[in-house]
C-alpha positions as CSV (number, residue, x, y, z in Angstrom):
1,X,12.7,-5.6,-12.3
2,X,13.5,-2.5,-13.9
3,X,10.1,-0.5,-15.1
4,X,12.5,-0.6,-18.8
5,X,12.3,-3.5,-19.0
6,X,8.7,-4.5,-18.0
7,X,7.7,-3.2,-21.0
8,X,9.9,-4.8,-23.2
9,X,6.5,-7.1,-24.8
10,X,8.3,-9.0,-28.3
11,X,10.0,-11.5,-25.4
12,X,7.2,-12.1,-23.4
13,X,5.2,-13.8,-26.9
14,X,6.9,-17.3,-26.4
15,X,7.4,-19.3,-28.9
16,X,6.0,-17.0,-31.5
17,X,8.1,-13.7,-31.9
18,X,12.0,-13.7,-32.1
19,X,14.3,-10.6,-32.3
20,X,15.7,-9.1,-35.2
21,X,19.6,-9.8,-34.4
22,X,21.7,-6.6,-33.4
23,X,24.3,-7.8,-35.1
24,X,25.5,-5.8,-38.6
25,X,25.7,-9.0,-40.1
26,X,22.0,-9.9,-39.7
27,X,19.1,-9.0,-42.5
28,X,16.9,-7.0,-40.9
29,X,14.5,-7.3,-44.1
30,X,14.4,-10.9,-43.7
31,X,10.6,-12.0,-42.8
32,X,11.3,-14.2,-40.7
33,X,12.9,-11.4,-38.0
34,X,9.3,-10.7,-36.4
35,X,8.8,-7.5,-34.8
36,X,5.8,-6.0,-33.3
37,X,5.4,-3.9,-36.5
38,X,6.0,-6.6,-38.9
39,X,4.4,-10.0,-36.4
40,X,0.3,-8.9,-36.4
41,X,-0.3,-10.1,-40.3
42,X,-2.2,-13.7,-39.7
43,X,-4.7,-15.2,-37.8
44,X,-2.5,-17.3,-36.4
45,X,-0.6,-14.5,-34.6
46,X,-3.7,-13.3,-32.9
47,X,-4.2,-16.6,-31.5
48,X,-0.6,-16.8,-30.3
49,X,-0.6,-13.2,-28.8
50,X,-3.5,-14.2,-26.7
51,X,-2.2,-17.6,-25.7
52,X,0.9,-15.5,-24.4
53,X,-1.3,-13.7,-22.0
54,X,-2.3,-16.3,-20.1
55,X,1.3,-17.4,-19.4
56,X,2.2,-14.8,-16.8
57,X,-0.8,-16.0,-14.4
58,X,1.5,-19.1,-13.7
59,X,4.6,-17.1,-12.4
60,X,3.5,-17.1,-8.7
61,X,2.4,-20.6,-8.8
62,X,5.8,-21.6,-10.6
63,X,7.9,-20.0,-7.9
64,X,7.5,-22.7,-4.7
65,X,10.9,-24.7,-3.4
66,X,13.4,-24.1,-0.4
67,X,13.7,-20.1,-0.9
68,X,9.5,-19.9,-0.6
69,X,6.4,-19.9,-2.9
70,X,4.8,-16.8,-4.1
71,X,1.5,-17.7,-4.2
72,X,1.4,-18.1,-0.2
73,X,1.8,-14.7,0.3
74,X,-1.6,-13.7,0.6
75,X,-2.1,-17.3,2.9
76,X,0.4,-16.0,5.7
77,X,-1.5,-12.6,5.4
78,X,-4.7,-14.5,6.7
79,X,-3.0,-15.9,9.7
80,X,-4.1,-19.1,9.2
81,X,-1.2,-21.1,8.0
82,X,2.0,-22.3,9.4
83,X,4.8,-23.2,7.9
84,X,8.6,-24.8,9.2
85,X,10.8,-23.9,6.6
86,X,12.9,-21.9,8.1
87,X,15.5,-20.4,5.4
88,X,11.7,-19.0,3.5
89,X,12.1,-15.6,5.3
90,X,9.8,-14.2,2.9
91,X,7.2,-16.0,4.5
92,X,7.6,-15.2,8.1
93,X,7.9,-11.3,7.5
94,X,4.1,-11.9,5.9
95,X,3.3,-14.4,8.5
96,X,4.5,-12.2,11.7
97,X,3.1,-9.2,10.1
98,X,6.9,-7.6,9.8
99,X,6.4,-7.0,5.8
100,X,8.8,-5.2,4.1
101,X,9.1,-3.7,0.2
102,X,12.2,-5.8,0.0
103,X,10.0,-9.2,-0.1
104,X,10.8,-11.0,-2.7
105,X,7.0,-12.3,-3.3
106,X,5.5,-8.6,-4.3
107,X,8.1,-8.2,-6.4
108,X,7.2,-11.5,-8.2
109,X,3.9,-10.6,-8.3
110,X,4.2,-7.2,-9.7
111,X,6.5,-8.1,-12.5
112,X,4.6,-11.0,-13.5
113,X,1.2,-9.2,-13.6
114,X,2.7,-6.0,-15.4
115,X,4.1,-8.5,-17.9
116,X,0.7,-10.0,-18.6
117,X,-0.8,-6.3,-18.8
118,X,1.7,-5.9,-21.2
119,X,1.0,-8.4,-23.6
120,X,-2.5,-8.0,-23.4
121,X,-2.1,-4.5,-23.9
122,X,-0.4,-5.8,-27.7
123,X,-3.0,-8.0,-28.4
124,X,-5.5,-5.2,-27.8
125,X,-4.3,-2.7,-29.9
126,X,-2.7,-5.0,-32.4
127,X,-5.5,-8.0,-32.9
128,X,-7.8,-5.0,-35.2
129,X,-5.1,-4.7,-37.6
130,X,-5.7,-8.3,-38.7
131,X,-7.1,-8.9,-41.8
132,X,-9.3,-12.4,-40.2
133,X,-12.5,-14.1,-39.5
134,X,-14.5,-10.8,-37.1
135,X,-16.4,-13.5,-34.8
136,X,-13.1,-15.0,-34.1
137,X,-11.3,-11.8,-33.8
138,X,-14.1,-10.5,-31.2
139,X,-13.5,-13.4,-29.1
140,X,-9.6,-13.4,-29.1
141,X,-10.0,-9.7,-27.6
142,X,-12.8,-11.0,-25.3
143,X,-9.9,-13.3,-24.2
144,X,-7.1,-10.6,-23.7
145,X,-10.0,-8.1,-22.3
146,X,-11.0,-10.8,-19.4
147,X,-7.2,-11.4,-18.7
148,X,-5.9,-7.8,-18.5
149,X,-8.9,-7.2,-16.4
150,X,-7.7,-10.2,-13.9
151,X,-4.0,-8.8,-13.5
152,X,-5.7,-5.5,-12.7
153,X,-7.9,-6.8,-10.3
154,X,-5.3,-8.7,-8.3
155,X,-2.9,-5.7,-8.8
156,X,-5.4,-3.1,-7.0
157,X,-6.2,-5.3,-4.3
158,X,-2.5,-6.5,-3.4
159,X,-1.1,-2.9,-3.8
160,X,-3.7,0.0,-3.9
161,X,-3.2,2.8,-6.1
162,X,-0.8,1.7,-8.9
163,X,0.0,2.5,-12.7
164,X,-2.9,2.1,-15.1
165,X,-1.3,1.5,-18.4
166,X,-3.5,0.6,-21.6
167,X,-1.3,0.7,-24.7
168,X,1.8,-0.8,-25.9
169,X,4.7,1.7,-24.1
170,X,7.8,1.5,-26.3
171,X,11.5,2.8,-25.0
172,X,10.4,6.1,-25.9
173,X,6.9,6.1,-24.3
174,X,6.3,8.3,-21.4
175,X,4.6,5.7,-19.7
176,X,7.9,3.9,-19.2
177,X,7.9,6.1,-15.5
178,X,3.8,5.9,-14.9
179,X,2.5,7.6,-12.5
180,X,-0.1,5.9,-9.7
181,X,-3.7,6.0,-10.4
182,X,-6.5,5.9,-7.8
183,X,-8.6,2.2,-7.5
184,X,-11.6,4.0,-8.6
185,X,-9.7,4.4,-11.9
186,X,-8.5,0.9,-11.9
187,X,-11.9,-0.8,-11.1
188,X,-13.3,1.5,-14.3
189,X,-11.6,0.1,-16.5
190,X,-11.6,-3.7,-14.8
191,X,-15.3,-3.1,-15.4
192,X,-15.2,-1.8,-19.2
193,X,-12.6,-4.6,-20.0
194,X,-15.3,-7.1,-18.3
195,X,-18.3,-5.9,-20.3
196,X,-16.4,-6.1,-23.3
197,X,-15.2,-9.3,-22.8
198,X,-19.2,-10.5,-21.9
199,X,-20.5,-9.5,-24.9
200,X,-17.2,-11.0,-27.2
201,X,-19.4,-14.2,-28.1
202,X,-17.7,-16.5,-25.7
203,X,-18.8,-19.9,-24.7
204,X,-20.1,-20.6,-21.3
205,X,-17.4,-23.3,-20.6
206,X,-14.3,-23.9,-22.1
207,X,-12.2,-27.7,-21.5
208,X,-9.4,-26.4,-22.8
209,X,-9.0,-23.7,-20.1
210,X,-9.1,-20.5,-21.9
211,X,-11.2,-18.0,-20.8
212,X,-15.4,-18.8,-21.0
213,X,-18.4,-16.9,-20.5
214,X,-18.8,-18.5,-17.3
215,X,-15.0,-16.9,-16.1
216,X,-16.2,-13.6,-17.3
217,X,-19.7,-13.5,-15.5
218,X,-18.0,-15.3,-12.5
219,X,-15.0,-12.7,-11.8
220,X,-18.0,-10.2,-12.6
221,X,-19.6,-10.8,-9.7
222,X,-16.3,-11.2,-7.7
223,X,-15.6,-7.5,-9.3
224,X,-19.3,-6.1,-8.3
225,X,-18.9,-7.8,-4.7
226,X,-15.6,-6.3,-4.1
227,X,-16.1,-2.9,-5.3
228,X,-19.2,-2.8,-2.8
229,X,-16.9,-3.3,0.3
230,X,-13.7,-1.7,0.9
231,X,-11.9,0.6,0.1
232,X,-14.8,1.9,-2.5
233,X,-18.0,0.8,-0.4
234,X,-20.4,1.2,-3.2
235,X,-22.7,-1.0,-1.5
236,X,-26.0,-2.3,-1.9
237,X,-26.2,-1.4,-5.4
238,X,-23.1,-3.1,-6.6
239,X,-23.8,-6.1,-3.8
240,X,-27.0,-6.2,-6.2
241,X,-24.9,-6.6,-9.5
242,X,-22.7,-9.1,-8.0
243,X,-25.7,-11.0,-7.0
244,X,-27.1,-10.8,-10.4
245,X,-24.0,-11.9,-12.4
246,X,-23.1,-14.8,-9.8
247,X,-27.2,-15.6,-10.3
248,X,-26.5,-15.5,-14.2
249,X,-23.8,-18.2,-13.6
250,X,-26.1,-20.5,-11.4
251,X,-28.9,-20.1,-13.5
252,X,-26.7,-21.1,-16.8
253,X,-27.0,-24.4,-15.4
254,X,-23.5,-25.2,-16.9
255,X,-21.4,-26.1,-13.8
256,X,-21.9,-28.1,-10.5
257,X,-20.2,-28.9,-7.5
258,X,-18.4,-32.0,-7.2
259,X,-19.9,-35.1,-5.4
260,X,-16.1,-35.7,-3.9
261,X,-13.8,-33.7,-2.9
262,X,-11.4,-35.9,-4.4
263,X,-12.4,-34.5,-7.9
264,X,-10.5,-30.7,-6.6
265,X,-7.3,-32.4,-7.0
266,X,-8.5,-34.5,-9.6
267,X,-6.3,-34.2,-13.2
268,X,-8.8,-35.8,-14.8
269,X,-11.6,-32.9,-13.7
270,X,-9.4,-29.9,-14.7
271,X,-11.8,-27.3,-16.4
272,X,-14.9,-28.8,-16.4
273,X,-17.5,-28.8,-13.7
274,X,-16.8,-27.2,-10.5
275,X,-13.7,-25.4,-12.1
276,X,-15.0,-23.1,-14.2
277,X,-11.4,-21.2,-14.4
278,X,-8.0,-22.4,-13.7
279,X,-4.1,-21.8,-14.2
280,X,-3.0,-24.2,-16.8
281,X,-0.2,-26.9,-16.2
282,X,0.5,-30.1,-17.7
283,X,2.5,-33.0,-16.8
284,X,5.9,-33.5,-18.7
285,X,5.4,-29.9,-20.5
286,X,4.9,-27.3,-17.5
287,X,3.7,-29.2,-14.5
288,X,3.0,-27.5,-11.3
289,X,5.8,-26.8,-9.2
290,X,4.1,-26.3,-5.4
291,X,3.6,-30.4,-4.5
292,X,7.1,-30.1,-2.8
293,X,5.6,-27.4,-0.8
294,X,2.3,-28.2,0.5
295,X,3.9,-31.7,2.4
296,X,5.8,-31.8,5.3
297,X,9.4,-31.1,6.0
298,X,11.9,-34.0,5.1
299,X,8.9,-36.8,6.2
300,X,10.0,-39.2,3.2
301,X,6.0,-39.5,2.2
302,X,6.9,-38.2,-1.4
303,X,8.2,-39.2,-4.5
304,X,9.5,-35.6,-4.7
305,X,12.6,-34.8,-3.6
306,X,12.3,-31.8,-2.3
307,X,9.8,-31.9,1.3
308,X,9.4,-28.3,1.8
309,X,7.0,-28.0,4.5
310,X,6.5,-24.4,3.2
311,X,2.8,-24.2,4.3
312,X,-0.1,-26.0,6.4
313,X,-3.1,-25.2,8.0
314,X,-2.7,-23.5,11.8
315,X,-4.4,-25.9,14.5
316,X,-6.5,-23.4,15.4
317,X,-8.2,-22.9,12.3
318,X,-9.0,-27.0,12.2
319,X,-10.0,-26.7,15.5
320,X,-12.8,-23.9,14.4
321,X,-14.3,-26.1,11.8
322,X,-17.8,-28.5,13.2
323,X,-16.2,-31.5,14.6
324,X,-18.8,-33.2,11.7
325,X,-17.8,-31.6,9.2
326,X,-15.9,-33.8,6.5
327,X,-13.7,-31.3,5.1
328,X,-12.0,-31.6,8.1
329,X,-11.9,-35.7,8.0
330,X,-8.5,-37.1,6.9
331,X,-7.5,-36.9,3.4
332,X,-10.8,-34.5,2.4
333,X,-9.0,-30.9,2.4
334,X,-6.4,-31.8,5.1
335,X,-4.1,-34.6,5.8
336,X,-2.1,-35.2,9.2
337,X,-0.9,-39.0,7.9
338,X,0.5,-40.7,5.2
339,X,2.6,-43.6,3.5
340,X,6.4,-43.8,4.1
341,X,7.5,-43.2,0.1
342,X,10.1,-46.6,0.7
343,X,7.2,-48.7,2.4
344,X,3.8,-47.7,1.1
345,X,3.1,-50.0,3.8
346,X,4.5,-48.0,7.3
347,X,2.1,-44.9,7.9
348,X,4.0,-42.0,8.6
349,X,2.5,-39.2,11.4
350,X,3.3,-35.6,9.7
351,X,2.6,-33.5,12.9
352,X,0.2,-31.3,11.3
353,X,-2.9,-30.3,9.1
354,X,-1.3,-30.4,5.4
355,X,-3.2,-29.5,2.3
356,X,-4.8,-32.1,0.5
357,X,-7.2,-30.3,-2.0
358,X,-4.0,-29.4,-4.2
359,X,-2.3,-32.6,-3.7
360,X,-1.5,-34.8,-6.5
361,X,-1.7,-38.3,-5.8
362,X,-0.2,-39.9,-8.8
363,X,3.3,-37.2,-8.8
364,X,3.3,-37.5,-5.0
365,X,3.8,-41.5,-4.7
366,X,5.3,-42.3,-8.4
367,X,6.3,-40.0,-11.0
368,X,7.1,-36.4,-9.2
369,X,5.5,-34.4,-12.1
370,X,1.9,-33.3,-11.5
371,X,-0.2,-32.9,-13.8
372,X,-2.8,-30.7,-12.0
373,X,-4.1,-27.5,-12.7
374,X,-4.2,-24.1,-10.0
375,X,-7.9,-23.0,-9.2
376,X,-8.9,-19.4,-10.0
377,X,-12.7,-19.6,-10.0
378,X,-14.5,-22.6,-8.5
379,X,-18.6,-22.7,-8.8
380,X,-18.2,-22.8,-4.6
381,X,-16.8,-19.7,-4.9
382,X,-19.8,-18.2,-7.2
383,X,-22.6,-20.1,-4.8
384,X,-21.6,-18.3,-1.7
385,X,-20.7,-14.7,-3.8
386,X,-24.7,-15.2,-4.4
387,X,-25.7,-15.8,-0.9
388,X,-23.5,-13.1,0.2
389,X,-24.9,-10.7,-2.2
390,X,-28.3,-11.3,-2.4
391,X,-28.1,-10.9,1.2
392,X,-26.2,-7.6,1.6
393,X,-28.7,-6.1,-1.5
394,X,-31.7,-7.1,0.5
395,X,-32.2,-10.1,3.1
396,X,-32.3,-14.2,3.0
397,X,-34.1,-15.4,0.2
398,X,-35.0,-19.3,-0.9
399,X,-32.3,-19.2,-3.0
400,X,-29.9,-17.1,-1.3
401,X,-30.4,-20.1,1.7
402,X,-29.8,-22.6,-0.9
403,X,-26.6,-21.3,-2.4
404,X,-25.2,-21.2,1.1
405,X,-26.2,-25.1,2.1
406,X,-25.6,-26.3,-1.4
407,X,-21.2,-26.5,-0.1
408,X,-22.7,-27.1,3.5
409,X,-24.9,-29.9,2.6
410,X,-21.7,-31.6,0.5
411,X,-19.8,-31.3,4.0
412,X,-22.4,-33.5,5.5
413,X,-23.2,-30.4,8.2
414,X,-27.6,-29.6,8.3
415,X,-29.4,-26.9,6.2
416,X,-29.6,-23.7,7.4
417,X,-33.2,-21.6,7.5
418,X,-34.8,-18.9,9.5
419,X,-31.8,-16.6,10.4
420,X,-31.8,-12.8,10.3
421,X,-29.8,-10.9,8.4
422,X,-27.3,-10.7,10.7
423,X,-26.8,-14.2,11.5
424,X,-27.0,-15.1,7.7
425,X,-23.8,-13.1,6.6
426,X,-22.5,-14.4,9.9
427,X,-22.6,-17.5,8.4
428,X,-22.3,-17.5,4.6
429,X,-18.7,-15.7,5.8
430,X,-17.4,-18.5,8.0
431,X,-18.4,-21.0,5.1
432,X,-16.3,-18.8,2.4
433,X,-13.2,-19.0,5.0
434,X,-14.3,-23.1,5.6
435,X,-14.5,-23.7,1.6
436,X,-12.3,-21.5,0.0
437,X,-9.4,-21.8,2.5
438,X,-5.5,-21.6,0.8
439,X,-6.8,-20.8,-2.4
440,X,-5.8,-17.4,-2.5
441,X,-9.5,-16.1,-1.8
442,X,-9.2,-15.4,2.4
443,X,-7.3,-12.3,2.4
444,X,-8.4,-10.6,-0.5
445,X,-12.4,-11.5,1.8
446,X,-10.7,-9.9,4.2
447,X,-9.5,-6.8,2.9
448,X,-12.8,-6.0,1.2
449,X,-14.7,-7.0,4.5
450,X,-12.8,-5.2,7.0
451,X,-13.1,-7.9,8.8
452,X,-10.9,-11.2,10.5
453,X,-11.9,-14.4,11.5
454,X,-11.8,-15.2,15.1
455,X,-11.0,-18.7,15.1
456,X,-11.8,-18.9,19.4
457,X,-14.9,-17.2,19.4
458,X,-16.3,-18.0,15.1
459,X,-17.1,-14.7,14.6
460,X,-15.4,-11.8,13.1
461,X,-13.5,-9.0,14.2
462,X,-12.4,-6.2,12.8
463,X,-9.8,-6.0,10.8
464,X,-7.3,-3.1,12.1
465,X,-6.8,-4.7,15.7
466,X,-7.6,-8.3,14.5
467,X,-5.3,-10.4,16.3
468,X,-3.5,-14.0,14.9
469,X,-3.9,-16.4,16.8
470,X,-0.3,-16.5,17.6
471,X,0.2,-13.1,19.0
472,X,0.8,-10.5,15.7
473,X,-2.0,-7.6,16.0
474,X,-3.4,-6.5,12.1
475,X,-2.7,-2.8,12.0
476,X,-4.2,-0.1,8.6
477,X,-1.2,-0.8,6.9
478,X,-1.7,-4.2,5.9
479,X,-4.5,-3.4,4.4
480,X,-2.0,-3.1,1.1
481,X,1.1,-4.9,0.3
482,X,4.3,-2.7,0.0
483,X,5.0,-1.1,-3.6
484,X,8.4,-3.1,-4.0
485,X,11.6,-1.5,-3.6
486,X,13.1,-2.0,-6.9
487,X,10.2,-0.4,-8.8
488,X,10.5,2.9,-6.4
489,X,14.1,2.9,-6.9
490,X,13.1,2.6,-10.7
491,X,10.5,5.0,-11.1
492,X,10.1,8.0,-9.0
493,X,7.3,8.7,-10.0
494,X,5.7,6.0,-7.1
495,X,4.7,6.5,-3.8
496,X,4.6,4.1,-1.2
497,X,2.4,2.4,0.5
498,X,1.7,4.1,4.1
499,X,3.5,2.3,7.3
500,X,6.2,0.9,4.5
């Protein structure tokens, strides 16, 4: 996509702003031709700006059929998923570590994430010229603060040093060609935007999905734990505030795991409990698109047409979990089995580990329109950021011990006590890559950890040198994600990633 037209932000408000026609014929006076000057009068259009945020977190999720799925592109990074459709070369560049900045997923992700950058950019600057309600107004920009603060964070991670752009750019802006800025930069103003968005009078929990108090202290600590590792290696001071914000969230007392694992990939569940912040979809308006791609390859299991067999767990990485452990146990967060789609009564063998914690039961067997939401946060996640944390800032505590077992205790394995330092982050790490597996978390856990998971010998190695378990070798450069092609060719002004 063309840096021009990234920053094009009146079409990316949907359903709110349209165009003043180019056409000689058209009133341009008439009020009902919004503009950005002309749109920001009500209430109303704060509200809508905001909402319009949120919709480019969706666009890697959205993208999953026969040509690939976005969103696995950081799951072949890991090494830990398989996949057997063949025509997604996208994915086997990733997955054979043969990445190039012609791969269609970066792109994706780039555009999408400037996009949303963009609009909350808009909102930002626009939402004080509102004559409205302040409490309501401070929340809105807590909204669009937390949410330009995500796309940044995912941004820096996936591609390093990259433009940092905070105000509406117009065709005559200079920032139409940015230049890159370094992550330190980047991570300043993820911070600022995160404190801002704390303070904006947000609730802890919000069922309709929008951004809470509990998603701004939660990403907080994900921030704080990040920026301690790689490539800044702040350490035990920021491992400190990451295990203070996660500890905030715990102690808030406003989210819980789930009792079944059944309730992940439960529509009923979406935003409440466990999932403290998700990517919104609803059946029959904008359902979710990856169901097709997370089952096997023409099996005839599904009500949807198109069986993919785009991604599934590698054996080795089932074989690595405790043989008691019940994630692994059919139907739990895999599934190698299921019902033949013309007789639910013939059980069908799907040759491998698929992924059940985003399956939808009801679209899969009967109406092929899910109606299930994409995690972003889970409280799993924010137990084991503490236990990680609290251990790096100083060593095991009764609670630290506790976060980790709370997810080990629900997976029927024993309590863990009396382990060293050492042997504690040892093992808080193997239970992130055991919980939080193809849910976009492992390689980003990677990448700030230097380190890989060695599914022969469950420890870790490091990460330059870390070898798949079906032959590729890790080397420094993917460590980043290339700077896509199109945006070089676009702006000269950007420098590639190195080994690219």
């Amino acid at each position: 996509m063309k840096i021009v037209s990234k920053y094009r932000l009146l079409a990316l408000i949907a359903g709110t702003l349209s165009l003043a026609g180019c056409s000689g014929f058209l009133d341009e006076s008439d009020p009902s031709n919004f503009t950005v000057e002309n749109y920001f009068t009500k209430p109303e259009h704060a509200r809508s700006s905001v909402n319009a945020i949120y919709l480019s977190m969706r666009d890697p999720i959205m993208n999953s059929g026969f040509g690939g799925a976005d969103w696995t592109m950081t799951e072949f990074a890991t090494g830990l998923a398989s996949t057997d459709l063949g025509q997604a070369v996208n994915s086997y560049f990733v997955k054979d570590l043969r990445n190039t900045s012609d791969n269609g997923y970066g792109r994706d992700y780039w555009a999408a994430y400037y996009k949303g950058i963009a609009n909350a950019n808009l909102s930002i600057n626009k939402i004080p010229t509102i004559s409205m309600d302040e409490t309501e107004a401070k929340k809105l920009l807590g909204e669009a603060h937390f949410l330009r603060a995500w796309y940044y964070f995912n941004l820096v991670q996936i591609f390093g040093n990259i433009p940092l752009i905070t105000e509406p750019v117009s065709l005559e802006s200079t920032q139409l060609r940015p230049t890159q800025a370094s992550p330190e930069d980047i991570y300043k103003l993820i911070v600022e935007d995160l404190t801002t968005a704390e303070a904006a009078g947000l609730s802890w929990t919000d069922a309709s999905g929008k951004v809470s108090l509990g998603a701004v202290k939660s990403l907080m600590a994900k921030v704080y734990l990040t920026m301690a590792g790689y490539p800044l290696q702040k350490g035990s001071a920021y491992y400190a505030l990451a295990a203070k914000k996660a500890e905030e969230v715990i102690d808030s007392q406003k989210f819980k795991l789930f009792t079944t694992y059944d309730d992940l990939h439960n529509p009923t569940k979406k935003n409440v409990d466990e999932n403290i912040f998700m990517i919104q979809f609803r059946t029959q308006i904008l359902p979710g698109t990856w169901q097709g791609y997370i089952i096997p390859y023409n099996k005839n299991i599904s009500a949807y047409s198109d069986e993919t067999g785009g991604i599934y767990a590698n054996v080795d990485f089932i074989k690595s979990y405790d043989p008691a452990d019940l994630r692994i146990k059919e139907k739990q967060f895999f599934f190698t089995k299921f019902t033949n789609q013309s007789d639910r009564n013939l059980e069908v063998n799907l040759g491998g580990y698929f992924i059940y914690k985003h399956f939808d039961v009801a679209a899969q067997t009967t109406t092929a329109n899910s109606d299930l939401n994409w995690p972003v946060i889970r409280y799993a996640d924010v137990l084991l950021m503490y236990a990680e944390a609290s251990n790096e800032a100083g060593t095991p505590t009764t609670k630290a011990y506790d976060a980790l077992n709370a997810t080990r205790l629900r997976a029927q394995l024993p309590a863990l006590s009396g382990l060293s330092k050492d042997q504690f982050r040892t093992e808080v790490l193997k239970e992130r890559w055991y919980e939080l597996c193809y849910e976009n978390v492992t390689w980003f856990d990677m990448v700030r950890l230097r380190k890989g998971f060695n599914t022969a010998t469950k420890q870790f190695d490091e990460y330059v040198g870390y070898k798949f378990s079906y032959g590729p070798v890790v080397t420094a450069r993917e460590l980043l994600f290339p700077i896509p092609t199109v945006e070089i060719r676009n702006n000269t002004n950007l420098k590639q990633n190195t080994g690219y």
